[in-house]
C-alpha positions as CSV (number, residue, x, y, z in Angstrom):
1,X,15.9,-23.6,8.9
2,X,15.4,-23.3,5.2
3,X,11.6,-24.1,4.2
4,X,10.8,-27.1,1.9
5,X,9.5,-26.4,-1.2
6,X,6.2,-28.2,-0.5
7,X,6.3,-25.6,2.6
8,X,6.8,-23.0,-0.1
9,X,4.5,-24.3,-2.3
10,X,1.7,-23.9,0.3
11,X,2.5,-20.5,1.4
12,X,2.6,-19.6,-2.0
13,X,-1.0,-20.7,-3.0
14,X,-2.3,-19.2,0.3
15,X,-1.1,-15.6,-1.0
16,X,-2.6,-16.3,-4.6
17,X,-6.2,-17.5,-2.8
18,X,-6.1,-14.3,-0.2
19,X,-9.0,-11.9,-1.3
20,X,-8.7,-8.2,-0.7
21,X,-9.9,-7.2,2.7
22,X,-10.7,-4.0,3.9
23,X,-11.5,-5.4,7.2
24,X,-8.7,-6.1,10.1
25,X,-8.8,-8.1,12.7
26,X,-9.8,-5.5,15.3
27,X,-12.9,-4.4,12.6
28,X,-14.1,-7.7,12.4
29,X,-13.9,-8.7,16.2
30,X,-16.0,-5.2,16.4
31,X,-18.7,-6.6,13.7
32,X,-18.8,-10.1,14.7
33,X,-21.8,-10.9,17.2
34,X,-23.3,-8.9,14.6
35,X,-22.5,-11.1,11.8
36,X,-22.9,-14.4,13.4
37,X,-26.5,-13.5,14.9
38,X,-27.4,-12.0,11.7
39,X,-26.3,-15.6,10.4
40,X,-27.6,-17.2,12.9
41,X,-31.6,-16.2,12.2
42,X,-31.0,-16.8,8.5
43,X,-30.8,-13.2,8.0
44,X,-29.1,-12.1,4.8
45,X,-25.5,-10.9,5.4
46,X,-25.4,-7.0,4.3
47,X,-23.1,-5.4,2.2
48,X,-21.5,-3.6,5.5
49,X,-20.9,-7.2,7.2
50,X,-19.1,-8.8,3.6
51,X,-16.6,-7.1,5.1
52,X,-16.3,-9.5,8.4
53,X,-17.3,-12.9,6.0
54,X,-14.4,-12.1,3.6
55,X,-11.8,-11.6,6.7
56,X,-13.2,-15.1,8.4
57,X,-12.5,-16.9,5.0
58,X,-8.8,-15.6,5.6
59,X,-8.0,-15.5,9.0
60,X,-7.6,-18.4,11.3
61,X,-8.1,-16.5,14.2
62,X,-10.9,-14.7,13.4
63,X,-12.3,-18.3,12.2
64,X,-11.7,-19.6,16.0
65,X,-13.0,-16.7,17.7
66,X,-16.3,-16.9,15.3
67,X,-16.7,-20.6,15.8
68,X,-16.4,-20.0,19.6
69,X,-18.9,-17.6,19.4
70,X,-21.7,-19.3,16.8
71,X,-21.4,-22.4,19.7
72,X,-22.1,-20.2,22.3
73,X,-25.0,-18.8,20.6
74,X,-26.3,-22.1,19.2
75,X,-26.4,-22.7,22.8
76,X,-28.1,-20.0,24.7
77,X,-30.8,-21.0,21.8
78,X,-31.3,-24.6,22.9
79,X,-32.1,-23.2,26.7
């Protein structure tokens, strides 16, 4: 099935808004609790974590995983 050209118009801007990443989605699984507990106390995100903030802003299922994982957190906190 041949895609639509709003369907290519999409895909298109996704590739022109996808930053270079160094980080795959192996690497940032690796560096997440990290991150989001470094986020999570307000903690400034180091250079070696940009990395895994970079890949979240590109990958939806890094995005999931992290949003799984900052609700689990949030919610140890409140016991």
């Amino acid at each position: 099935m041949p895609l639509s050209k709003d369907q290519i118009t999409t895909l298109l801007n996704l590739v022109f808004q996808t930053e270079p990443d160094a980080s795959d989605c192996d690497q940032c699984f690796r560096d997440l609790s990290v991150f989001a507990e470094a986020e999570l106390a307000g903690f400034e995100i180091t250079e070696a974590l940009q990395a895994v903030e970079t890949h979240l802003r590109q990958c939806p299922c890094c995005q999931d995983e992290y949003g799984s994982l900052r609700d689990a957190l949030h919610a140890m906190n409140e016991v």
